[in-house]
Legacy VTK file of the C-alpha trace (Angstrom):
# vtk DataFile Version 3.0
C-alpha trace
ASCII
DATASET POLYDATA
POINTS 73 float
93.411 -137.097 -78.675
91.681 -139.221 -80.514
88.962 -139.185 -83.536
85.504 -140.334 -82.236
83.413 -141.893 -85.296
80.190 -142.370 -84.813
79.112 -145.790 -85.993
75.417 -145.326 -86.332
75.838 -143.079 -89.442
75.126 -144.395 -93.172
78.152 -145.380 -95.318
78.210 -143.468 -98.478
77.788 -146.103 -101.595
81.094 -145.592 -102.403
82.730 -146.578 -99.092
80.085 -149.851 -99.105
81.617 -150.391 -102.692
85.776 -150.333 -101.586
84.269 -152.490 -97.983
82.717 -155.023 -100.450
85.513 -155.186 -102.767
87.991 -155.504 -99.736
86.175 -158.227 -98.258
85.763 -159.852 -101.504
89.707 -159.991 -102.325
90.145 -160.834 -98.344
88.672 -164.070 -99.489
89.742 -165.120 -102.812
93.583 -163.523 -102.252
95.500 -166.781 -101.472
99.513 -165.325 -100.252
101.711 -168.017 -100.219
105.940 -167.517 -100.109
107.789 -168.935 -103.243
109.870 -171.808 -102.360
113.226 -171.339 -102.907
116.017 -173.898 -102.630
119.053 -173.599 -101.124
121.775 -173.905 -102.882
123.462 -175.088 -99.913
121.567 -178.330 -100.272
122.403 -178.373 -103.986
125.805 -178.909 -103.451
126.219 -175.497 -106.444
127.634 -173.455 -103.878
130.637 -171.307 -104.111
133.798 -172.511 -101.451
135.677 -169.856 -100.197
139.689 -170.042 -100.084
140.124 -168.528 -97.076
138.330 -170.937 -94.851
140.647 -173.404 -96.938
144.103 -171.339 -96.411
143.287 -170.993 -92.666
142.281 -174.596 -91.656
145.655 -175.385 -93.725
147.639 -173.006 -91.385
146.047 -174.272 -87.924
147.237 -177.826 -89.228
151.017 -176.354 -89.304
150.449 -174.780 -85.916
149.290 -178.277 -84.622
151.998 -180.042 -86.448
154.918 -177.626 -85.317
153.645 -177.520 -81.789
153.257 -181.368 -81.522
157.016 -181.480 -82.733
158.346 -178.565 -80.426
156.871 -180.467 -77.632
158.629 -183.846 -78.225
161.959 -182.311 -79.445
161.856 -180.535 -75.440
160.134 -183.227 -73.482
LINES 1 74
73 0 1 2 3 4 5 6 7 8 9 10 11 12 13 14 15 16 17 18 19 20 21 22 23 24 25 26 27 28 29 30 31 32 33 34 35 36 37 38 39 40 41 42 43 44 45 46 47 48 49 50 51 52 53 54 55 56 57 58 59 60 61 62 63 64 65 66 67 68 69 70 71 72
């Protein structure tokens, strides 16, 4: 159930005061995300040896299944 406010009732000075000052930083606050770089495009970032080690091993795989298959055919 829900809360029914009245609107035609007088703000206390106080709540005018926070409304004013809310307003007031609604229009001067200026948000705006810090551009970051990535370090991707940088060329800084950090290779891993795995991805390395396993595009070394499917090479082997290729090369012993390319020789299997003309040592049979």
């Amino acid at each position: 159930m829900a809360l029914y406010v009245n609107r035609d009732e007088k703000r206390s000075q106080y709540q005018e005061k926070i409304a004013a000052d809310l307003k007031g930083k609604l229009k001067t606050t200026d948000i705006q995300a810090e551009k970051v770089e990535s370090t991707m495009l940088e060329g800084v970032h950090q290779t891993r040896t795995a991805g390395l080690v396993i595009a070394g091993l499917l090479l082997l795989v290729v090369i012993v299944a390319v020789i299997v298959m003309f040592k049979n055919g």
